[in-house]
C-alpha positions in Angstrom: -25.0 8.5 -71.0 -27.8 8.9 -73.3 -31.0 7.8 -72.9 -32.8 5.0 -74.7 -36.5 5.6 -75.5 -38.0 1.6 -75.5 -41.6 0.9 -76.4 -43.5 -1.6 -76.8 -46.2 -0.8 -79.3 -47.0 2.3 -80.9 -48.9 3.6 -78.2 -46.2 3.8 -76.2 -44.4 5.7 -78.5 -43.5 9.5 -78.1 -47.1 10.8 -79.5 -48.4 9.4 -76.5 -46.0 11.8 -74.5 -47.4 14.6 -76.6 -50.7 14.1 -75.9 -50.3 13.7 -72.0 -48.3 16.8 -71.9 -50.8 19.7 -70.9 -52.4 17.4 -68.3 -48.8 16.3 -66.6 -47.5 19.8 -66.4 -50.8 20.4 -64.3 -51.3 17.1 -62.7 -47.4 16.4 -61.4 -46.1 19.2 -59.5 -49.2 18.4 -57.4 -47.9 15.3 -56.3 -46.3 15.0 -52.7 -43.5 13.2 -54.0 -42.4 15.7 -56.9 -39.1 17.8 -56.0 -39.3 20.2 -58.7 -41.9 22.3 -56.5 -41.7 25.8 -57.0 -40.3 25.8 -60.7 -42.6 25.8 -63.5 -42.6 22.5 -66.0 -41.7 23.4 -69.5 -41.9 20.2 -70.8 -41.4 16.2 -70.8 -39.3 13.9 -72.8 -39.6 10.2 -72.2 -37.0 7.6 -71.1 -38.4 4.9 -71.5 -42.8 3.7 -71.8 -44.2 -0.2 -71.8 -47.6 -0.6 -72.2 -49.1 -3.1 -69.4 -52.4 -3.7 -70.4 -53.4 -3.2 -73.6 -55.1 0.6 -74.8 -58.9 0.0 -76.8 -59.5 -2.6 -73.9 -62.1 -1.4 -71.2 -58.2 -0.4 -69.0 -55.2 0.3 -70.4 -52.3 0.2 -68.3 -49.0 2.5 -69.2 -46.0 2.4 -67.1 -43.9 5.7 -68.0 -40.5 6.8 -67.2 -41.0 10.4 -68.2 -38.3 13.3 -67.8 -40.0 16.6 -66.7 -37.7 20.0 -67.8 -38.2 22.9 -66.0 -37.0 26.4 -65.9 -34.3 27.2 -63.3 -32.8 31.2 -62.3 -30.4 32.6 -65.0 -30.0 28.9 -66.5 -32.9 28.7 -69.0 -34.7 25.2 -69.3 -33.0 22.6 -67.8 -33.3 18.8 -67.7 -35.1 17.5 -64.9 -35.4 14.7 -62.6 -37.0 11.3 -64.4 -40.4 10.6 -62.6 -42.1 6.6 -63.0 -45.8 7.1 -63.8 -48.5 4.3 -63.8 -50.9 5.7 -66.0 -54.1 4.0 -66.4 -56.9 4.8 -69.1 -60.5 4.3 -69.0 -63.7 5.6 -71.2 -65.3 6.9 -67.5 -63.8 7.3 -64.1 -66.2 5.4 -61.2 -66.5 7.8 -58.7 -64.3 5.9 -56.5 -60.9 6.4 -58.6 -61.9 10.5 -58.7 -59.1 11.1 -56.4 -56.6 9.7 -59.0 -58.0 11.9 -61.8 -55.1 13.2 -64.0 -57.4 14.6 -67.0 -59.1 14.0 -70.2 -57.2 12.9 -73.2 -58.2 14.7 -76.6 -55.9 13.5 -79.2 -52.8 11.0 -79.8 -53.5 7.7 -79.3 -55.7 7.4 -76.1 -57.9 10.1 -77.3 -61.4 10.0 -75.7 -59.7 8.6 -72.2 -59.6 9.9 -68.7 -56.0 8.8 -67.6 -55.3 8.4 -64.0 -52.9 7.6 -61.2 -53.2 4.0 -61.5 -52.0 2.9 -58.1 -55.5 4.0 -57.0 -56.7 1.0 -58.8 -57.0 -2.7 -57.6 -56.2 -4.1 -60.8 -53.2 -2.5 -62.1 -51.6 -3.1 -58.7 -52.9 -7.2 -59.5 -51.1 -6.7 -62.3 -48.1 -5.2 -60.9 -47.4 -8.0 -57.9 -48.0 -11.1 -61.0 -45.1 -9.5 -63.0 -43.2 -9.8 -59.9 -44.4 -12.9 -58.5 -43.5 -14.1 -62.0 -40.2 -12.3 -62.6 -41.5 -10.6 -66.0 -39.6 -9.4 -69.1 -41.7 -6.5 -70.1 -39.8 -4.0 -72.7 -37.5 -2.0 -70.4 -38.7 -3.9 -67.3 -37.7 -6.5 -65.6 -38.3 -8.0 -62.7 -36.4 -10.6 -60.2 -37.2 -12.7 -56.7 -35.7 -14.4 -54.4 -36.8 -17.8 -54.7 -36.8 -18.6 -51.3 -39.8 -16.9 -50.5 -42.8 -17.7 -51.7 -45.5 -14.5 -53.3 -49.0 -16.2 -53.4 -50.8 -15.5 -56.2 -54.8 -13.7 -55.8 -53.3 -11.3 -53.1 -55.9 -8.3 -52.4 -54.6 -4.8 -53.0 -54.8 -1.7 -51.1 -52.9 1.3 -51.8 -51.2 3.2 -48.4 -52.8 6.7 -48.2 -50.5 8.1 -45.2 -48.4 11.3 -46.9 -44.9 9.6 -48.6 -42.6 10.8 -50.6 -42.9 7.4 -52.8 -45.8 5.1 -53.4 -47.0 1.9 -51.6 -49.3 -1.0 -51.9 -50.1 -3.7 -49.4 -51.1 -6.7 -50.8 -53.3 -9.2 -48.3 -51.6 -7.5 -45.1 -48.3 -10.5 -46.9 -46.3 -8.0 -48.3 -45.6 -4.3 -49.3 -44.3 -3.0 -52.3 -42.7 0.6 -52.4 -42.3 2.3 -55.9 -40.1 5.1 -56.3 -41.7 8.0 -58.1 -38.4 10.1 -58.5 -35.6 7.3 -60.0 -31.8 7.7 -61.5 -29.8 5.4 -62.6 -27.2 3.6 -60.4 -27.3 1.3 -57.7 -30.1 2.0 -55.3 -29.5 1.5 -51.6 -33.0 1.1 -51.1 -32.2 -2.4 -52.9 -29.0 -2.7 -52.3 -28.5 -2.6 -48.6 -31.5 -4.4 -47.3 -29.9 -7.4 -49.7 -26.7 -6.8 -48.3 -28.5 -7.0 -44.7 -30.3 -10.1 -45.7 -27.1 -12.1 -46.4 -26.0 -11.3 -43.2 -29.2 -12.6 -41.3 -30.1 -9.3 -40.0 -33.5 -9.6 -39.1 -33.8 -5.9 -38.1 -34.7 -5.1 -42.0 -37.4 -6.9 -43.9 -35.5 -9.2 -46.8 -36.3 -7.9 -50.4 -39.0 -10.8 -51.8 -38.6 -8.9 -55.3 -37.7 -6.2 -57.2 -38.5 -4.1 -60.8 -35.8 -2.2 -62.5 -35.3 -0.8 -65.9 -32.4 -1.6 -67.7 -31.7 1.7 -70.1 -28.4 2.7 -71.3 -26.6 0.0 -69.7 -27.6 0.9 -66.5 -30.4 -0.3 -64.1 -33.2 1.9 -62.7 -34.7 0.5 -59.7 -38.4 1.3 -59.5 -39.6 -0.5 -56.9 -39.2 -2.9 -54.1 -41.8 -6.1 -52.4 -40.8 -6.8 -49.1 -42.7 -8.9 -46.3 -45.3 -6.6 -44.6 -44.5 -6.7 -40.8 -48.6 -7.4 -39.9 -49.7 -5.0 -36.8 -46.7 -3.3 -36.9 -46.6 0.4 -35.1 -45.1 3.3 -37.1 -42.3 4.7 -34.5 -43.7 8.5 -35.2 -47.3 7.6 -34.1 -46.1 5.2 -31.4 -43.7 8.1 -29.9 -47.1 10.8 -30.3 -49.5 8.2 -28.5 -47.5 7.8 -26.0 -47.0 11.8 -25.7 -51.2 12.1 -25.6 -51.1 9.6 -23.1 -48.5 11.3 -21.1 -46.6 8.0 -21.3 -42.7 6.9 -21.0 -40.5 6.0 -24.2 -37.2 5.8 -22.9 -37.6 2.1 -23.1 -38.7 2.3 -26.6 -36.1 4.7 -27.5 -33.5 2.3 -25.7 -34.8 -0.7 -28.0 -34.0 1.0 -30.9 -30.8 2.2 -30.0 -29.9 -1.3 -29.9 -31.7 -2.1 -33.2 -30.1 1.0 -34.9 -26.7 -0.8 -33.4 -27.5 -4.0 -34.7 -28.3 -2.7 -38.3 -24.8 -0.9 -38.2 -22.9 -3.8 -37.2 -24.2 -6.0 -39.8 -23.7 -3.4 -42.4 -20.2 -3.1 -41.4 -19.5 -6.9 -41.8 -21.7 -7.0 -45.3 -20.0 -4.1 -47.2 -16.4 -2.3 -47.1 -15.5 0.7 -44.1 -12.9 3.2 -44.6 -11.0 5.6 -42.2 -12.1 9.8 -42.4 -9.1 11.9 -42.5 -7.6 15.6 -42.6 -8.4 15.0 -46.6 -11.9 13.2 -46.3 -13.4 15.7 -43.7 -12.5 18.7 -45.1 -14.6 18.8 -47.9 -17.8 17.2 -45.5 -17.2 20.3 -43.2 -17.0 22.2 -47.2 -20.4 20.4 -47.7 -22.0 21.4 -44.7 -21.2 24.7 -44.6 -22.0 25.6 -48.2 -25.2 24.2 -47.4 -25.7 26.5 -44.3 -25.0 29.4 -46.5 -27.6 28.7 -48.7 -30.0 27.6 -46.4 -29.3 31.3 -44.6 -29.8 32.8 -47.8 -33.2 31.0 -48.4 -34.4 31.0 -45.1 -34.2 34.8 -43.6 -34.6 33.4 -39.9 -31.8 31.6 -39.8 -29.3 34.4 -40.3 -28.6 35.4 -36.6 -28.1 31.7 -35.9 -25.4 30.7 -38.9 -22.1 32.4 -37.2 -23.3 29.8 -34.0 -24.0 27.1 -36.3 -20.8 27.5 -38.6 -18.7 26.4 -35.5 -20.4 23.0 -35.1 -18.4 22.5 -38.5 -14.7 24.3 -37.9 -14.3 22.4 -34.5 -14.6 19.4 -36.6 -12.5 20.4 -39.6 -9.9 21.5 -36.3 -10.1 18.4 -34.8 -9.4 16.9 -38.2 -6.5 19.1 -38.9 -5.2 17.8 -35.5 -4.9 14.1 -36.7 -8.5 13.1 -35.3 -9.7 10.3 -37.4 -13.0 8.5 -37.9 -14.6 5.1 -38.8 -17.0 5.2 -41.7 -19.3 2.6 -43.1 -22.4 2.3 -45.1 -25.6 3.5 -42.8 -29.5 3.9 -43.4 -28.8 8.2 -44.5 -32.2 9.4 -43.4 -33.3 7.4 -40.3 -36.2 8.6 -38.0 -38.8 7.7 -36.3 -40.9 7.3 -39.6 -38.6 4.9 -40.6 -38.9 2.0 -37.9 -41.4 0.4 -37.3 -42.4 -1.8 -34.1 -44.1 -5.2 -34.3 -46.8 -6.5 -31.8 -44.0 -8.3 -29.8 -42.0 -5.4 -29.4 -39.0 -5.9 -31.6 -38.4 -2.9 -33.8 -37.0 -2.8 -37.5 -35.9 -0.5 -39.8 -37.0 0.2 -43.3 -36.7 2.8 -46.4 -33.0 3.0 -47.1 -33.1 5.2 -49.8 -31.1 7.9 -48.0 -32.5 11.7 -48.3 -33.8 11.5 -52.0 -32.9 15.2 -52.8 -29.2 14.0 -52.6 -26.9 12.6 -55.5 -26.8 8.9 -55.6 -23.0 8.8 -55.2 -22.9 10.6 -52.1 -26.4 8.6 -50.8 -23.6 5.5 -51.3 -20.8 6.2 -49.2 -19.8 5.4 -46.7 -20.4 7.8 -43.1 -20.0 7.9 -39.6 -22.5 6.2 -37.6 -23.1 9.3 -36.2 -24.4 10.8 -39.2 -27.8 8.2 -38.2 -27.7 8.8 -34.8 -28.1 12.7 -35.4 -31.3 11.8 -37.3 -32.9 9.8 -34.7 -32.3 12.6 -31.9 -34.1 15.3 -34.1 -36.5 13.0 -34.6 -37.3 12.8 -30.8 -37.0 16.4 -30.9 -39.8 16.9 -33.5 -42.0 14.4 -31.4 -42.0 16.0 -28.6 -42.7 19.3 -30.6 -45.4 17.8 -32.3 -46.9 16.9 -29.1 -50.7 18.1 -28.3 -49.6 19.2 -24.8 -46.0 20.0 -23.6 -43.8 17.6 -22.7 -40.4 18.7 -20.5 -37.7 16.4 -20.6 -39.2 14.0 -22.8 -36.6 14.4 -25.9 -33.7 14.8 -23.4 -34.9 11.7 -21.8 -35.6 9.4 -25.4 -32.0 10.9 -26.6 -30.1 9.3 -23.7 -32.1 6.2 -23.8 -31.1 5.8 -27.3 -27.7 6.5 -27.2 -27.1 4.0 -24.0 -29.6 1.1 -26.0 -26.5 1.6 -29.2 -23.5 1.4 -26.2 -25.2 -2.0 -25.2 -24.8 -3.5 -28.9 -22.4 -1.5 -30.6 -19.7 -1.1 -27.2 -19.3 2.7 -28.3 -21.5 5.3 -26.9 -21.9 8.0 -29.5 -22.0 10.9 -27.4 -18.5 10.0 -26.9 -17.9 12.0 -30.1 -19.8 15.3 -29.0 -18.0 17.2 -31.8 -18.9 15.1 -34.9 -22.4 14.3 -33.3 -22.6 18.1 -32.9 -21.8 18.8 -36.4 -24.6 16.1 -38.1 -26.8 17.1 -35.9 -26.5 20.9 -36.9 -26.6 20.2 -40.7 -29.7 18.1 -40.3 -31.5 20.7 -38.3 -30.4 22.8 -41.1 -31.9 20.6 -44.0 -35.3 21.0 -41.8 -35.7 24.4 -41.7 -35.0 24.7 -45.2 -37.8 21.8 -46.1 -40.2 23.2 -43.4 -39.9 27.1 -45.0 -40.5 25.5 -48.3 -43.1 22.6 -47.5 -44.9 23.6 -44.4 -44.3 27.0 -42.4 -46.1 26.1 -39.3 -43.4 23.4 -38.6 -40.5 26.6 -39.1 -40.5 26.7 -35.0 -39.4 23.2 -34.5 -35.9 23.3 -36.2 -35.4 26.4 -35.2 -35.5 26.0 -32.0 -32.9 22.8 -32.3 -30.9 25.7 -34.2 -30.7 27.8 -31.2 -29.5 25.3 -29.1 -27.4 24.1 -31.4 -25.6 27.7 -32.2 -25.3 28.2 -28.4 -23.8 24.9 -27.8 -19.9 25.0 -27.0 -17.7 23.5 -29.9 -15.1 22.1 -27.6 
């Protein structure tokens, strides 16, 4: 569907693109959350630009949704993925906002600026939480609430600085609001399912307050979500590594979330439609999974001795299939961890970010999986903890894998390692997507998946 550029003055316009160009193609593929690392930019076209605040004042405020084209092998220049910038625009840069430096402007229409990223700044977040607290109709944006919960005006500002692959901003320790830096058009499941979760008073998953999209071409782009900020709440990664300095248990922990992870599913499959997995559904997953191995093996020299082990994770699956084995599937979180719960100061845990694994299509981030397909992220999770540990740590992952497996049985009725085949077989192609992302992002973690993978290739299929 084509693309509709929208602006709201002429500043907005596609001169403005022009002019930012040379400083984006350095500035962006800088940025943790851009996926086209690796690949050189050749150039931006823009889907869509609303000016905030107005340019001449002493900030202007530009929200862009910008397209960035980039060369791929033997294909030429190809579109690219559509990236929401917050550009702000002063005369001079105070020395606290350095960090968010994009560059100089020396012609189009905010000539004789220094643009930044303007998340860094208190006001243009302000001005970000009124539109939603407001439910403004700002040229392709618009935003929406539920009215049943109230967003206080005057709410201080303060922009997360932990390493994400999307941008956040707590506002007076009330409420959080997560904007997506890499959007498509569709129906978001970061949106989608935590409304869908909220209907069903699932408490396990903060309720959406608000929400911006961007209504182009007929379709909407959500850009970002406000959600109640659970105040002096532990990130489960950090809890889990404490406790490993400290030489502490988490089984009990691990068990708790089992049972929260259980009680997300369950809610999820009364909210939205299941379906049953057949011979003619899990062939092409097992397709999926092993096209993926083979071009992980090709990217990733290391992993070559490992991929005949690993490729039998996924035939015993596709055999068991072929032998009339069916399976449940529902809608589930797509990319859960230990990142992505979080533990409140009375102990109950909950789970956030359902936006799946962002390098994947939107249609496939929307159907519906096994259950299993979550539970295989959690236990590498574990795995990575106890990796990531200062000091070794025996047993520690074994012991945090049961745990959470037995805390699900408790909610759910069904243990999943009663499925050791298709737990097997998630489990393998996540530890596969990790040592791709580790030999592309950060080498030093290469070890950890790998040594998942050996275990994994030496596991029996039966």
């Amino acid at each position: 569907m084509a693309e509709t550029v929208t602006t709201r003055t002429l500043t907005t316009g596609p001169g403005l693109l022009a002019s930012l160009d040379p400083l984006l193609r350095e500035w962006l593929p800088r940025q943790r959350w851009f996926a086209g690392k690796g690949r050189p930019v050749t150039g931006f076209s823009l889907v869509a630009a609303t000016e905030l605040l107005p340019a001449g004042g002493p900030l202007g405020l530009h929200h862009l949704l910008v397209r960035a084209h980039q060369a791929a092998p033997h294909q030429g220049t190809v579109p690219g993925d559509c990236y929401q910038l917050l550009i702000g625009a002063r005369e001079a840069l105070p020395p606290h906002l350095a960090p968010a430096l994009i560059g100089h402007v020396t012609e189009g229409p905010l000539a004789g600026t220094t643009i930044y990223d303007a998340l860094y700044d208190t006001r243009p977040a302000e001005v970000l939480l009124e539109a939603l607290r407001s439910g403004a109709r700002i040229g392709a944006l618009r935003c929406d609430r539920d009215p049943t919960q109230e967003i206080r005006a005057g709410l201080v500002p303060r922009r997360v600085t932990s390493e994400q692959s999307n941008s956040s901003v707590i506002y007076g320790d009330t409420f959080i609001l997560k904007l997506l830096r890499r959007v498509v058009p569709g129906v978001n499941p970061d949106l989608e399912l935590p409304l869908a979760l909220a209907r069903e008073g699932c408490h396990r998953v903060p309720p959406p307050t608000a929400w911006m999209q961007a209504e182009l071409g007929g379709e909407p782009y959500v850009l970002g979500v406000l959600q109640p900020f659970v105040q002096g709440a532990a990130d489960g990664w950090e809890l889990a590594l404490r406790r490993l300095a400290k030489d502490e248990d988490f089984a009990g922990e691990a068990r708790a979330l089992g049972r929260a992870t259980a009680e997300v599913h369950t809610a999820l499959a009364r909210a939205l439609p299941t379906t049953t997995l057949g011979h003619a559904h899990v062939d092409p997953l097992v397709a999926g999974m092993i096209e993926r191995l083979e071009q992980a093996a090709q990217a990733v020299p290391a992993l070559r001795p490992y991929a005949p082990g690993l490729r039998t994770a996924y035939t015993a699956l596709a055999d068991l299939a072929a032998e009339g084995h069916t399976w449940t599937a529902q809608r589930v979180h797509g990319d859960l961890h230990l990142g992505q719960c979080l533990r409140s100061a009375s102990g109950e845990w909950s789970l956030i970010d359902f936006e799946g694994e962002p390098a994947r299509p939107l249609a496939e981030r929307r159907m519906p999986q096994p259950i299993e397909r979550d539970v295989a992220g959690m236990l590498r999770s574990f795995d990575y903890a106890a990796h990531a540990a200062e000091s070794p740590a025996p047993g520690w992952a074994a012991a945090c894998r049961a745990a959470y497996c037995t805390g699900y049985a408790e909610v759910s009725g069904v243990d999943p390692r009663t499925d050791p085949v298709l737990l097997r077989a998630f489990e393998t192609d996540k530890a596969v997507y990790e040592v791709v992302y580790e030999a592309r992002h950060r080498p030093d973690w290469l070890p950890v998946p790998l040594s998942a993978v050996r275990r994994l290739a030496a596991s029996d299929p039966s």
